[in-house]
C-alpha positions in Angstrom: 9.0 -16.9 13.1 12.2 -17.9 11.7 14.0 -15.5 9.3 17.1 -15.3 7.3 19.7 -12.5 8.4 17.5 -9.6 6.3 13.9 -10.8 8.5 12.2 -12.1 5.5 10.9 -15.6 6.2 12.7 -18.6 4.9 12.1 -21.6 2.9 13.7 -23.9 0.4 11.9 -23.0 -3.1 13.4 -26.1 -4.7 11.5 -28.7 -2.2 8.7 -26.7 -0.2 10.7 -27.2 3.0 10.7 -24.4 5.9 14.3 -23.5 6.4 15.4 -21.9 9.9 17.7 -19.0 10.4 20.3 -21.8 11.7 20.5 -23.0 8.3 21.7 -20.4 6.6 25.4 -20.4 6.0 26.6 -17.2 4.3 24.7 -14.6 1.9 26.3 -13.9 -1.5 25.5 -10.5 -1.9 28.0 -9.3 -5.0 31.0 -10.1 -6.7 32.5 -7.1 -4.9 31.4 -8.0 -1.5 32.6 -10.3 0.6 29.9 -12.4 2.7 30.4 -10.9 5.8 30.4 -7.2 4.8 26.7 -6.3 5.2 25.2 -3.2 4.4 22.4 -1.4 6.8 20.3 1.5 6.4 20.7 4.4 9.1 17.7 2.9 11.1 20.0 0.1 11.4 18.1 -2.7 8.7 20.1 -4.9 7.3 19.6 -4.3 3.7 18.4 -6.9 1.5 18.8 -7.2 -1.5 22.3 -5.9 -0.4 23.6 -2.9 -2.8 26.5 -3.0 -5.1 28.9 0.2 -5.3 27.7 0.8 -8.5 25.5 4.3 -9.1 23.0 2.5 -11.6 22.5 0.1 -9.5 18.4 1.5 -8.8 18.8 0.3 -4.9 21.2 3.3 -4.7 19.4 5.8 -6.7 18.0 8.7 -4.8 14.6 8.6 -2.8 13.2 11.1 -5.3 13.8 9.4 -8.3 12.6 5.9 -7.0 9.1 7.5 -5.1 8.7 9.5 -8.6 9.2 5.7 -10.8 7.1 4.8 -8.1 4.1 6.9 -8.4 4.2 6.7 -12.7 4.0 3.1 -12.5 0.9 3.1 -10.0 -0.7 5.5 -12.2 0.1 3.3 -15.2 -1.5 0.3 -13.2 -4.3 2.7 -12.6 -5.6 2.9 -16.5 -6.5 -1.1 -17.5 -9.1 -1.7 -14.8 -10.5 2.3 -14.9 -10.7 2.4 -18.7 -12.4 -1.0 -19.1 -15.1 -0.3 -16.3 -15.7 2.6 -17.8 -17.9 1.1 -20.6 -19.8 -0.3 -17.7 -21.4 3.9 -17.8 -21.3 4.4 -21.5 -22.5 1.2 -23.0 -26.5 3.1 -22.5 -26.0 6.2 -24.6 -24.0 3.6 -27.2 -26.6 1.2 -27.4 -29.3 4.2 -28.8 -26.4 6.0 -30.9 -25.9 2.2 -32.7 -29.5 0.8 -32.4 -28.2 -2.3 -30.5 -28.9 -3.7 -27.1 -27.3 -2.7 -23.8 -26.3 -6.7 -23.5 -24.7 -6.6 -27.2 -22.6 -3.2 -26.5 -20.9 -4.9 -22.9 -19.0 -7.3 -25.4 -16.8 -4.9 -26.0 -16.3 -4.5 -22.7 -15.5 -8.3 -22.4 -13.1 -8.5 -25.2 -11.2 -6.0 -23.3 -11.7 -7.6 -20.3 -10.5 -10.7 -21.9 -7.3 -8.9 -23.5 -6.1 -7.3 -19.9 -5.7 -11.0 -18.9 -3.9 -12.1 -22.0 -1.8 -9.1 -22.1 -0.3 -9.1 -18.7 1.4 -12.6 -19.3 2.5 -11.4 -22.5 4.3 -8.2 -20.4 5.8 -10.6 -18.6 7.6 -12.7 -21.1 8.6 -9.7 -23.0 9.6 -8.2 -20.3 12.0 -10.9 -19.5 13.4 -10.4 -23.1 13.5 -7.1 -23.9 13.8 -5.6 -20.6 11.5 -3.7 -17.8 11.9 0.2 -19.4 11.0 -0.6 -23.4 8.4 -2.9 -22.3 6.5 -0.3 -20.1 7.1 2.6 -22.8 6.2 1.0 -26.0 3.1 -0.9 -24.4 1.8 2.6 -22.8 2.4 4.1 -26.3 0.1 1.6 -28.2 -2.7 2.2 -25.4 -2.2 5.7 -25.7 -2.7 5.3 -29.5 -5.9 2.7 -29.0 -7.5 4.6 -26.1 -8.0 7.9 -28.7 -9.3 5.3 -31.0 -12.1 4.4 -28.6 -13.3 7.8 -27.8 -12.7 8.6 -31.8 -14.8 4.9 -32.9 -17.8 6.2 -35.4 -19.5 2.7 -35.3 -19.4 -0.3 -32.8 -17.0 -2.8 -35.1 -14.4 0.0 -34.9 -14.9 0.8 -30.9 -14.7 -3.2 -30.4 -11.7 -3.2 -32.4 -9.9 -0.4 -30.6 -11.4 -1.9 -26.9 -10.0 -4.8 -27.3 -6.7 -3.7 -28.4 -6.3 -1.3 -25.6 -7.2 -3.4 -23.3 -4.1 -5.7 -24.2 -1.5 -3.2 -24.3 -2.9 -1.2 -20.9 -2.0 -3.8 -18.5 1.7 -3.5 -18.7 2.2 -2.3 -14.9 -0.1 -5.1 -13.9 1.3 -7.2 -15.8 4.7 -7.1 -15.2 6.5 -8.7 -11.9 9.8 -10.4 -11.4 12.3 -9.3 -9.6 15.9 -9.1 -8.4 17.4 -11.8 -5.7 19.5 -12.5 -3.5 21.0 -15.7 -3.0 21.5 -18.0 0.0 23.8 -20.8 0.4 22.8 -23.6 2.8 25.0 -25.7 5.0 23.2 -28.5 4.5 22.3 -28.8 1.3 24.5 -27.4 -1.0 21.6 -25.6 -2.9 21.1 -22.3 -4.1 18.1 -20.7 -3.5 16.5 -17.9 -5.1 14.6 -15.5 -2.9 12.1 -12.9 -4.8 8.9 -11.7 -4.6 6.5 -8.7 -5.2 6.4 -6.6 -8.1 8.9 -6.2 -10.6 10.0 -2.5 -10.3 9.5 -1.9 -6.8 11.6 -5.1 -5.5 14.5 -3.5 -7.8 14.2 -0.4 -6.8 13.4 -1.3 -2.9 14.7 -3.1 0.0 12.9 -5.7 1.4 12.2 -3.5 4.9 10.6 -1.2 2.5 8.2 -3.1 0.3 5.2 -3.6 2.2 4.6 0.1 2.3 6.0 0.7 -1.3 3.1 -1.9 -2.7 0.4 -0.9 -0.2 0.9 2.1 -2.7 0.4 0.3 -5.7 -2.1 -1.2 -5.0 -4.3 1.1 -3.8 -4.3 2.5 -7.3 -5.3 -0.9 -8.8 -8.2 -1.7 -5.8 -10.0 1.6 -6.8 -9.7 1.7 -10.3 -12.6 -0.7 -11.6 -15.2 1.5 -9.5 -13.3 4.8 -10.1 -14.3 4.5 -14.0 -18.1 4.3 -13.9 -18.5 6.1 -10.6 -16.6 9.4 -12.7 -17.5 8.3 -16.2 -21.6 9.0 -15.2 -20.8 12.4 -13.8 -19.4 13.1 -17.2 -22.0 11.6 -18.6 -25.0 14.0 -17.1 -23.4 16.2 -19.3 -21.2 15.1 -22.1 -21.1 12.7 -24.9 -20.5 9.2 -24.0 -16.7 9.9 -25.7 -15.9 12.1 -23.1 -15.2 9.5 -20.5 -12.6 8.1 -23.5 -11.2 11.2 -24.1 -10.6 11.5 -20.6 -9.0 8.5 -20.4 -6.9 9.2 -23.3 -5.5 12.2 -22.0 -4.8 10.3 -18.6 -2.7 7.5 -20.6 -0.8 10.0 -22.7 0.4 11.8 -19.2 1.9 8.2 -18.2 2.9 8.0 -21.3 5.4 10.8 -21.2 6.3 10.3 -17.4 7.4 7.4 -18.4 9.2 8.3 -21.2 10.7 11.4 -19.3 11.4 10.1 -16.0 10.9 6.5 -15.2 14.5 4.4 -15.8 15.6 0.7 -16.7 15.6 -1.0 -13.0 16.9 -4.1 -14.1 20.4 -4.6 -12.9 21.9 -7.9 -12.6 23.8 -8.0 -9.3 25.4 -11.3 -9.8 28.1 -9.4 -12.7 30.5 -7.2 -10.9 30.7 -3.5 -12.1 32.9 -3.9 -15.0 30.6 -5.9 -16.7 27.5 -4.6 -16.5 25.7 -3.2 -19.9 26.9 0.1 -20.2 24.6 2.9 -20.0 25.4 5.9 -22.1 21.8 7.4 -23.3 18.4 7.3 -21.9 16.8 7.8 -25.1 18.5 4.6 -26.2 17.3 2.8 -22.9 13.1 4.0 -23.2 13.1 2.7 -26.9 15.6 -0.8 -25.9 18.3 -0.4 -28.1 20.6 -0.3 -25.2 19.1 -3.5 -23.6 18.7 -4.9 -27.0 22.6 -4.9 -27.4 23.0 -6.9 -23.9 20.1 -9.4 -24.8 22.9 -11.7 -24.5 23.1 -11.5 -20.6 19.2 -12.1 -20.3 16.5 -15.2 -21.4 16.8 -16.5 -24.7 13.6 -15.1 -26.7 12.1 -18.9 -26.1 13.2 -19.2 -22.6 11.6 -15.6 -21.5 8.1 -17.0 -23.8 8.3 -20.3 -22.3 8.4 -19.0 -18.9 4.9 -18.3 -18.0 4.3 -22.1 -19.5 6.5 -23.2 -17.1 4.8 -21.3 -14.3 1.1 -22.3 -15.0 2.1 -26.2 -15.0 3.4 -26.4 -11.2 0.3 -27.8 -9.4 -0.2 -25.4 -7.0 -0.3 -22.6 -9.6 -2.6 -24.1 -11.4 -5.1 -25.2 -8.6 -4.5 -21.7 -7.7 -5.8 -20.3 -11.2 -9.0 -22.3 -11.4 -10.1 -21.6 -8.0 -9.8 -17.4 -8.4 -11.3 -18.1 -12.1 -14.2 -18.8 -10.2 -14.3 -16.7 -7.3 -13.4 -13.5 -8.6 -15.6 -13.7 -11.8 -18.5 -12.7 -10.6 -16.6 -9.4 -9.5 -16.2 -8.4 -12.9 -19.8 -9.8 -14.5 -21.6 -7.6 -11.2 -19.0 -4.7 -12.0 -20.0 -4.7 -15.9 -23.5 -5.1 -15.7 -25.2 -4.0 -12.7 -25.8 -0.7 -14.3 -28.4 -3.0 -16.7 -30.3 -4.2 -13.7 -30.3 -1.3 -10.9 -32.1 0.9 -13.6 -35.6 0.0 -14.1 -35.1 -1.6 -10.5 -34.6 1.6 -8.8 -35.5 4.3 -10.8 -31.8 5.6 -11.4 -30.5 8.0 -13.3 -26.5 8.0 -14.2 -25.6 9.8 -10.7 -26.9 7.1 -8.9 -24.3 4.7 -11.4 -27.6 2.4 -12.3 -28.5 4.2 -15.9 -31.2 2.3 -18.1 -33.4 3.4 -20.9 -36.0 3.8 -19.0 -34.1 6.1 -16.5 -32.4 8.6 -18.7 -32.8 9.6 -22.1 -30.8 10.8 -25.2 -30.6 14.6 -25.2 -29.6 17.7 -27.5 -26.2 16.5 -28.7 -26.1 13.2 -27.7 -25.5 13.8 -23.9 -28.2 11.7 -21.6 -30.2 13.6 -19.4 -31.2 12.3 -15.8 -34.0 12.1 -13.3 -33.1 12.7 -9.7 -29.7 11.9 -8.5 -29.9 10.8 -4.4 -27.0 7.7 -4.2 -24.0 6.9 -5.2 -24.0 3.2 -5.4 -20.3 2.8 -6.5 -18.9 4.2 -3.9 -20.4 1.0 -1.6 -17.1 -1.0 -3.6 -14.6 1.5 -3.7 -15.0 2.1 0.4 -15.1 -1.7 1.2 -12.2 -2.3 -1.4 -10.2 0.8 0.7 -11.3 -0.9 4.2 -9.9 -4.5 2.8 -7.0 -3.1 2.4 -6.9 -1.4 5.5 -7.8 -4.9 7.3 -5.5 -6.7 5.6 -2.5 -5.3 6.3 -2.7 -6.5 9.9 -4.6 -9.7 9.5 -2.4 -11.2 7.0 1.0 -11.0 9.0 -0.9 -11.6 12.1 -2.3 -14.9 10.9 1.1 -16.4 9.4 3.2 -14.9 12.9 0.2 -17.1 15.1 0.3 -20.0 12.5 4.3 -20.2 12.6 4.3 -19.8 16.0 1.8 -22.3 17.8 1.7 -25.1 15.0 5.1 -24.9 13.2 7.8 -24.2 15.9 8.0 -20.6 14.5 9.0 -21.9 10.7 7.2 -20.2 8.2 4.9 -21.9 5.7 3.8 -20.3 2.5 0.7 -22.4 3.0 -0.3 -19.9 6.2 -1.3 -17.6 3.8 -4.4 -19.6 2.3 -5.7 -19.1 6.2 -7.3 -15.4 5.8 -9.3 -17.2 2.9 -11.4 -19.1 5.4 -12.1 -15.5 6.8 -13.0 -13.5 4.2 -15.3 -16.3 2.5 -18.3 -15.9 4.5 -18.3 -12.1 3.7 -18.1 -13.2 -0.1 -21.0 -15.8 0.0 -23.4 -13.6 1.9 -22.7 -10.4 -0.1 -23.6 -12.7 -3.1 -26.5 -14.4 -1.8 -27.7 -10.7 -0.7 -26.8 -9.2 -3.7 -29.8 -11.8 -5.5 -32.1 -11.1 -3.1 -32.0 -7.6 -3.5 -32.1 -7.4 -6.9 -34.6 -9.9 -6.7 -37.4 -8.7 -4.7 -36.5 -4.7 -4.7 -34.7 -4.7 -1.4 -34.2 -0.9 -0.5 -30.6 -0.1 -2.8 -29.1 0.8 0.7 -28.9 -3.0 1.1 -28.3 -3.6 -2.5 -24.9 -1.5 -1.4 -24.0 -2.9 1.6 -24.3 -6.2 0.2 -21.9 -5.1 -2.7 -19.6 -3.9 -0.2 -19.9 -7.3 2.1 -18.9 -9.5 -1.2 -16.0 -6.6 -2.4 -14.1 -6.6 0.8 -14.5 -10.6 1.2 -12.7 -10.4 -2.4 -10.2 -8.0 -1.3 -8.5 -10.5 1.4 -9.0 -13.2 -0.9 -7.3 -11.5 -3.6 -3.9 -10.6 -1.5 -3.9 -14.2 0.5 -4.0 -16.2 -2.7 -1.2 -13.7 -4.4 0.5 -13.7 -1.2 0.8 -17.3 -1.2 1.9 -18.4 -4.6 4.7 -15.6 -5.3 6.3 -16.9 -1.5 5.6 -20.7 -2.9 7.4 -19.4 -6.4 9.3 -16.6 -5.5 11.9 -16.7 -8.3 9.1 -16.6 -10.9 7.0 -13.7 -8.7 6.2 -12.1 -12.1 4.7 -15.0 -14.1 2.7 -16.3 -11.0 1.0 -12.3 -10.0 0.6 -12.5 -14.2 -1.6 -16.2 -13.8 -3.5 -14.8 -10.9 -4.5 -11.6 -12.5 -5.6 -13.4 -15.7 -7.7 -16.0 -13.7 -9.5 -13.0 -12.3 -9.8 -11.1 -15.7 -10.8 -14.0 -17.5 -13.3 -15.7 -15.5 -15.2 -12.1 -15.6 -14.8 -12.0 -19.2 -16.5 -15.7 -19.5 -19.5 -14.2 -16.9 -19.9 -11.0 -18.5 -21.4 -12.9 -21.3 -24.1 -14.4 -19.9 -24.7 -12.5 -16.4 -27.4 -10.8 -17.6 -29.8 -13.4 -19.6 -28.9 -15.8 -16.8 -30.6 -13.3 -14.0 -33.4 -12.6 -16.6 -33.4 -16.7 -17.4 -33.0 -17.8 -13.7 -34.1 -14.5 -11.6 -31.4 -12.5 -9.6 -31.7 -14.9 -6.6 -31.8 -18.2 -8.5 -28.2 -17.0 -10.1 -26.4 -15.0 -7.6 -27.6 -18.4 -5.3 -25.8 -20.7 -8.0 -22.5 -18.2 -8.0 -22.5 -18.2 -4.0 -22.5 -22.4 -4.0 -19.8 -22.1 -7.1 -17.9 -20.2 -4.8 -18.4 -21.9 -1.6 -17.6 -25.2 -3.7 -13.8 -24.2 -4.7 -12.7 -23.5 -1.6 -12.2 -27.3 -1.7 -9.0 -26.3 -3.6 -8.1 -23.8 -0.9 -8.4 -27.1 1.3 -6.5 -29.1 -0.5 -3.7 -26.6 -0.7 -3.6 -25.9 2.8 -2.8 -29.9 3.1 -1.1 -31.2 0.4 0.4 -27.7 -0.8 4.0 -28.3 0.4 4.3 -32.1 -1.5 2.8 -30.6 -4.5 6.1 -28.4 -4.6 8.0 -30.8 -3.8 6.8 -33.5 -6.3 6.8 -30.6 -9.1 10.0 -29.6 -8.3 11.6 -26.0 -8.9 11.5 -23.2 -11.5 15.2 -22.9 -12.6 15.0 -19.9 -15.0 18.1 -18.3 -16.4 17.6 -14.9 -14.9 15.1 -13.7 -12.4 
């Protein structure tokens, strides 16, 4: 595979075209450097992003203080998904404390579901404005704030309220993902191009050598999240009042809060100002609140130019294409997630140990807690095992497949395009586990099946999910943030639409008749998939670049 000097693959972000290694001229790395004067790490990487001499820069800060920024922000990203699956488990004691259907109390779910999409591209803009630090402190804050309003709500309007409010402000460290770069300058051209990727914090904090074990972390605190929240939040549940799980969740966003306030730093740094002129930084309290990146605003996006970015983003053609085809592959994630405790119930017998709590499976006790009949399975953790084992998989299929694509069709020249391949792969697991999941549910297939067919569909999802990602931050690195920002809210909002209607469409339809339709839904948009693989690399080129102000 051909790779600039630091062994990331190349390409020209302004046209689509692969660029080789012989290309490459010189790298820019700072106003104090000369181009030549490359730093390595003991283990003798080149570095990339190469490091100024400056102390604040965050690629020199200590190991401890980056793995500690490191671990706060993956817990932060941890809250969103957890907090809004939770009311997967408590929407049954709800619905008898409020007299309403189980179906009416999962809108609140959905609003919040709905408001973790919104929210993320919000973080991003803002973030672009204001700055990384402020942005993650102030947004944690207010979810702090909302979160005790949920577990606090006395009547559904208010827990609605509070849901869908927390749910915007959570999904800051999901939300959140540009990034620092390096530049290149080509000897044929005469263009600049801007190489980025990944998450926001972790690229500025990271060298490139480093980041595929640094978000491997991340992540694995996002995968789990959605099936850690009703898998703990019925535990609770066999004994506690349904605002336990709340309270819990309260308590777990006011710990982030103050880690975040205590220890995590600013890790923007603009590399292309030499030393003496980057914004001063004299008092940390002044940096978590943004005073001190309010005053160098100046230096950064307009307030327009960082809002207009994510419009910008979602108008390139391969974004776009990008965003409708996970809007409707990846909703039915969220709609089985958010109401399969409604139909494993009375199918099974449950009670809330087994995850699949119904009315006719447990009933409201002394206090308000729900009492249980016998507890034998654990149906959530079918997800949470084949989301762990996707990620497992993937981290050697999806380098494997690009290295065998760039070497046997493209002369070793990478294509961001390779990485729609491991979609072909993981789709059959996703259309069987569907199909499955609507027979089972269906015709009272043992819930063993009713798992594994959960877990066939989840781990189809997970490749899918880092492929797609994968492909349009390489296509658009300089705008890694507001492309991981589309994606997300693809995902977040096609569940929100499905969560609507999942349930009186099985009860409409029948379980097979429905999952059936989402399976040839699915199987349908991986036309798009198609016509990305193809025509992916003109589509770039016709819509031309991003050229944002700052990364």
């Amino acid at each position: 595979m051909s790779t600039d000097v630091a062994g990331k693959p190349a390409f020209d972000t302004e046209n689509g075209h692969p660029i080789s290694g012989k290309d490459i001229d010189h790298i820019i790395v700072t106003p104090q450097q000369g181009p030549t004067e490359l730093k390595t790490s003991e283990d003798g990487h080149i570095l990339y992003p190469q490091p100024s001499d400056d102390p604040n820069d965050p690629l020199n800060w200590s190991w401890s203080k980056k793995h500690l920024i490191l671990f706060i922000i993956s817990a932060t990203s941890f809250l969103p998904d957890y907090g809004s699956a939770t009311g997967a488990v408590t929407l049954i004691p709800q619905s008898v404390e409020w007299h309403m259907s189980e179906d009416a109390v999962n809108h609140s779910t959905v609003g919040n579901l709905f408001m973790i999409g919104a929210g993320g591209i919000f973080t991003v803009a803002f973030a672009a404005y204001f700055g990384r630090l402020p942005v993650f402190f102030w947004f944690t804050v207010i979810a702090f704030a909302t979160a005790a309003w949920c577990a606090g709500a006395a009547s559904f309007e208010s827990f609605m309220t509070a849901r869908i409010l927390n749910g915007f402000f959570s999904t800051v460290a999901q939300g959140v993902g540009s990034c620092p770069s390096t530049i290149f300058k080509y000897r044929q051209r005469r263009r600049l191009m801007v190489l980025q990727g990944g998450l926001m914090v972790i690229k500025d904090m990271f060298f490139f050598h480093e980041h595929a074990r640094k978000i491997n972390i991340w992540s694995a605190f996002i995968i789990v999240s959605p099936y850690m929240g009703p898998l703990l939040g019925a535990f609770m549940l066999t004994k506690l009042k349904w605002q336990w799980p709340f309270w819990i969740l309260t308590i777990l966003t006011g710990l982030c809060m103050f880690a975040i306030a205590f220890f995590v730093d600013e890790t923007y740094y603009d590399r292309r100002l030499p030393i003496e002129k980057q914004p001063p930084r004299q008092s940390r309290l002044l940096r978590v609140i943004g005073i001190e990146q309010w005053r160098s605003r100046h230096l950064r996006n307009t307030f327009w130019e960082a809002m207009m970015r994510p419009v910008q983003v979602i108008l390139k053609p391969t974004v776009l294409i990008s965003f409708v085809y996970f809007f409707f592959t990846f909703a039915w994630v969220v709609g089985i997630n958010t109401t399969l405790a409604i139909f494993i119930g009375p199918l099974y017998d449950f009670g809330l140990k087994q995850i699949g709590i119904s009315s006719t499976a447990s009933t409201a006790g002394a206090k308000g807690i729900l009492t249980t009949k016998t507890s034998t399975g654990y149906l959530y953790f079918a997800p949470v095992v084949a989301a762990i084992l996707g990620e497992a998989c993937g981290i050697y299929l999806h380098d494997s497949v690009v290295s065998l694509h760039a070497r046997r069709l493209h002369n070793g020249t990478f294509h961001p395009e390779a990485r729609l391949l491991v979609i072909y792969l993981a789709t059959p697991f996703t259309l069987s586990g569907l199909v499955l999941i609507g027979f089972c549910l269906q015709y009272g297939y043992h819930y063993m099946l009713t798992a594994l067919a959960w877990g066939l569909y989840v781990f189809g999802i997970m490749i899918t999910t880092v492929g797609l990602t994968a492909y349009n931050l390489e296509a658009y690195p300089e705008a890694s943030g507001e492309t991981a920002a589309w994606i997300s809210a693809s995902r977040v909002l096609g569940g929100f639409i499905i969560s609507y209607f999942q349930v009186r469409w099985a009860e409409a339809m029948g379980p097979r008749g429905s999952f059936g339709v989402q399976a040839g839904i699915s199987a349908g948009v991986v036309g798009l998939v198609v016509l990305l693989s193809l025509y992916g690399g003109r589509l770039r080129e016709w819509s031309g670049s991003l050229k944002f102000r700052t990364d």
